[in-house]
C-alpha positions in Angstrom: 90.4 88.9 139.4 92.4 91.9 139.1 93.7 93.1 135.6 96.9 92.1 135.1 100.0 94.8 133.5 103.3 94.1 132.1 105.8 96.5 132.4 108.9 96.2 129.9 111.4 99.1 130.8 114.9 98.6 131.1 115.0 101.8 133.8 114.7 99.7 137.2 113.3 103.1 138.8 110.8 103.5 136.3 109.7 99.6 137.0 109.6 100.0 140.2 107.9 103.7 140.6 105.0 102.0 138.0 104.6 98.7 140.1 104.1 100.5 143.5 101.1 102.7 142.0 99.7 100.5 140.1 99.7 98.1 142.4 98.4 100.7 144.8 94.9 100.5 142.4 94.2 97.5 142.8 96.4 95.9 139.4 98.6 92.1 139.5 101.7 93.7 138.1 105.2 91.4 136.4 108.3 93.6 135.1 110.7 92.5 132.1 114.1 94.3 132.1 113.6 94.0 128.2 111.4 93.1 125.5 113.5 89.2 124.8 112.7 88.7 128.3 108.9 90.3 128.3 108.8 87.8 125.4 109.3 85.0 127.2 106.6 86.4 130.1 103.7 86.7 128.1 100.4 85.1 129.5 96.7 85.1 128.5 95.8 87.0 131.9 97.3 90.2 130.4 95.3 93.0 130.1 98.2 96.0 129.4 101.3 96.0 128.4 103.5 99.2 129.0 106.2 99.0 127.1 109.0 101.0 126.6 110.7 102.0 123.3 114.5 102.6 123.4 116.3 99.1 125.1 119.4 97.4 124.7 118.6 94.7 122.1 115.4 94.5 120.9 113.3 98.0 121.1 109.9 98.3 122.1 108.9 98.5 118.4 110.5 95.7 117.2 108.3 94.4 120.3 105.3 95.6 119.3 105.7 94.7 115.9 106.4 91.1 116.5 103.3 90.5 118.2 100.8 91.8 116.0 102.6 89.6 113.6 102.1 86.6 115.8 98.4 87.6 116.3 98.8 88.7 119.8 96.4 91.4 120.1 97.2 92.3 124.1 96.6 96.4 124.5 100.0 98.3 124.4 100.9 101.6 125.6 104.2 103.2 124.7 106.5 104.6 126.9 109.1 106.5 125.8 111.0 109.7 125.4 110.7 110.4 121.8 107.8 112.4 121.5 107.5 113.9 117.8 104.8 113.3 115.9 106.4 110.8 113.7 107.4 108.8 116.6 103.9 108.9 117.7 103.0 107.8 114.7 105.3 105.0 113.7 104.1 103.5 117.2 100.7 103.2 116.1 101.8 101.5 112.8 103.7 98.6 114.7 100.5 98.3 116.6 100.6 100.6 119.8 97.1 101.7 121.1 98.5 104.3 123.2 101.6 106.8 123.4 102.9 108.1 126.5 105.7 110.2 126.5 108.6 110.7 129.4 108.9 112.0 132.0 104.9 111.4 132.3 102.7 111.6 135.5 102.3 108.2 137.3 98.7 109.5 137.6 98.0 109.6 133.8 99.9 106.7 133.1 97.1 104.9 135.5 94.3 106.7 133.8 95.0 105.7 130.0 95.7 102.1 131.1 92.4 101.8 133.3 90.7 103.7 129.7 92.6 101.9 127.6 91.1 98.2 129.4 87.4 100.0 129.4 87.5 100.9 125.5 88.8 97.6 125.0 85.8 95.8 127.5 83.1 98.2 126.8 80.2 96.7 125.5 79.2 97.1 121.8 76.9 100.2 121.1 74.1 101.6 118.5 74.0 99.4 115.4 76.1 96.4 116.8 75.6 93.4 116.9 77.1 90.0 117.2 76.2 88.5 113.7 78.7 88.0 110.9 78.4 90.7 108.2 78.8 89.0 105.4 80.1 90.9 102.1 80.1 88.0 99.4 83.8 86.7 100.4 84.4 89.3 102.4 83.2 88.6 106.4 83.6 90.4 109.5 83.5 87.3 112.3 81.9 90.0 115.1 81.8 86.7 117.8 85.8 86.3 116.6 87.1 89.4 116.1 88.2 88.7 113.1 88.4 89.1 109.2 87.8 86.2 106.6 88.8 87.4 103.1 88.6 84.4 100.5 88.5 82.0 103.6 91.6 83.0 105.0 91.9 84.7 108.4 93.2 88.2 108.0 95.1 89.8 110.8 94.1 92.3 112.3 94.8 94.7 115.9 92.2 95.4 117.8 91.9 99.7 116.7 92.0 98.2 113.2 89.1 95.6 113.9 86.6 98.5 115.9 87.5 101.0 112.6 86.5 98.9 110.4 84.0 96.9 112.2 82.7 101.1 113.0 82.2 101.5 109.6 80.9 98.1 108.2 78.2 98.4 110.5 77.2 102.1 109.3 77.3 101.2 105.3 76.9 104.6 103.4 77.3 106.7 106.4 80.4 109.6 106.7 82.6 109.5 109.6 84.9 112.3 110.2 88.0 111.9 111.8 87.0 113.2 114.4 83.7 110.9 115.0 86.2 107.9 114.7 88.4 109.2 117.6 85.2 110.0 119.4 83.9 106.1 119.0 87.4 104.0 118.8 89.5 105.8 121.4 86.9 107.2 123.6 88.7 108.3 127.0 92.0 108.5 125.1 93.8 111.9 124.9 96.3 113.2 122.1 94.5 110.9 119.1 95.1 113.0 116.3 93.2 113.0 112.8 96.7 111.7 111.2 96.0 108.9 113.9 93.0 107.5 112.2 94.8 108.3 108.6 97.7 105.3 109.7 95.4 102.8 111.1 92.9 103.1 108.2 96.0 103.0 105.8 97.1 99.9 107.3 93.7 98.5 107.4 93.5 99.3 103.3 96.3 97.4 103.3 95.6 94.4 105.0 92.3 94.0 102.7 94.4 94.2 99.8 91.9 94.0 96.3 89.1 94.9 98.5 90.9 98.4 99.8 88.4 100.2 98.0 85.4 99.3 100.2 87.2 101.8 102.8 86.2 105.1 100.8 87.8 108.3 101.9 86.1 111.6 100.7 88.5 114.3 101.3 87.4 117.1 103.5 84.7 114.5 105.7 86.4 111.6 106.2 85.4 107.9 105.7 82.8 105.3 104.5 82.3 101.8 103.7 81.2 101.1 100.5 79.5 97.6 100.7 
């Protein structure tokens, strides 16, 4: 069954330049005008959503930001014509996985969503392993994707999940920035170091009075502290 990509752009041009190509490599495409109706399309059968920022009504944030809050972990990549840093960054904090900014090449746009499906597919490497790893009441559900602090579910994205799941697997070791990139968002271009900084703040945040198990040592980067 071919992957499956929701494009959310209020530009019909845009739509309909994406939907040709991407259809054109073999993807199922469906196109929302904005993000209330893209709402109202979302399936399990998603693999991508691309999903533009600056709409009438609801933005692509606000998008983005509801479903993480909902638990709805589907891969998004930004599209959009701020491209500073901050907006970059304020996109991964709502829970984007990938920036893109306009005007782009339809050929990259096709190369970070067919990367963006294999980082999320690939099979687990090294150390991994599908066993629970258990911290006294804090647990890492491997088979589940997901974090148990005190018995309750925690939520997490899917970048937040492989960081931490990265390090908790690696107890004691350093991870630069750089070596995070390298293993999270392999295949990804323009990941920056400040990148990792947001995801691993919001991560800290998430895990609330066990933040600390997430220990930065400035200049090298990151451990986990069981």
């Amino acid at each position: 069954m071919s992957p499956k990509i929701l494009i959310v752009d209020d530009d019909r041009n845009i739509c309909e330049i994406l939907e040709f190509n991407l259809k054109n490599e073999g993807f199922e495409v469906e196109i929302a005008y904005s993000a209330e109706d893209a709402l109202k399309q979302l399936s399990d059968g998603l693999a991508v959503i691309l999903l533009d920022v600056m709409m009438g009504g609801m933005s692509g944030y606000k998008m983005a930001e509801k479903l993480r809050t909902d638990n709805n972990q589907i891969p998004i990549i930004f599209l959009t014509a701020k491209d500073t840093e901050n907006d970059m960054l304020t996109g991964f904090s709502v829970g984007g996985d990938d920036y893109i900014s306009k005007p782009f090449s339809v050929k990259e746009v096709i190369a970070r969503v067919k990367a963006l499906i294999k980082r999320f597919n690939q099979i687990p490497k090294n150390n991994r392993t599908n066993s629970p790893l258990v911290f006294g009441n804090f647990v890492i559900d491997v088979e589940r994707k997901e974090l148990i602090i005190n018995n309750s579910k925690i939520i997490l994205t899917k970048t937040e999940f492989e960081i931490l799941r990265l390090l908790a697997e690696n107890p004691e070791r350093m991870f630069s920035r750089d070596h995070i990139i390298d293993c999270v968002w392999k295949e990804t271009p323009h990941i920056t170091e400040r990148t990792v900084d947001v995801h691993i703040a919001r991560l800290r945040k998430k895990m609330g009075e066990h933040a600390a198990m997430i220990v930065n040592r400035s200049g090298y980067g990151y451990r986990f502290n069981a």
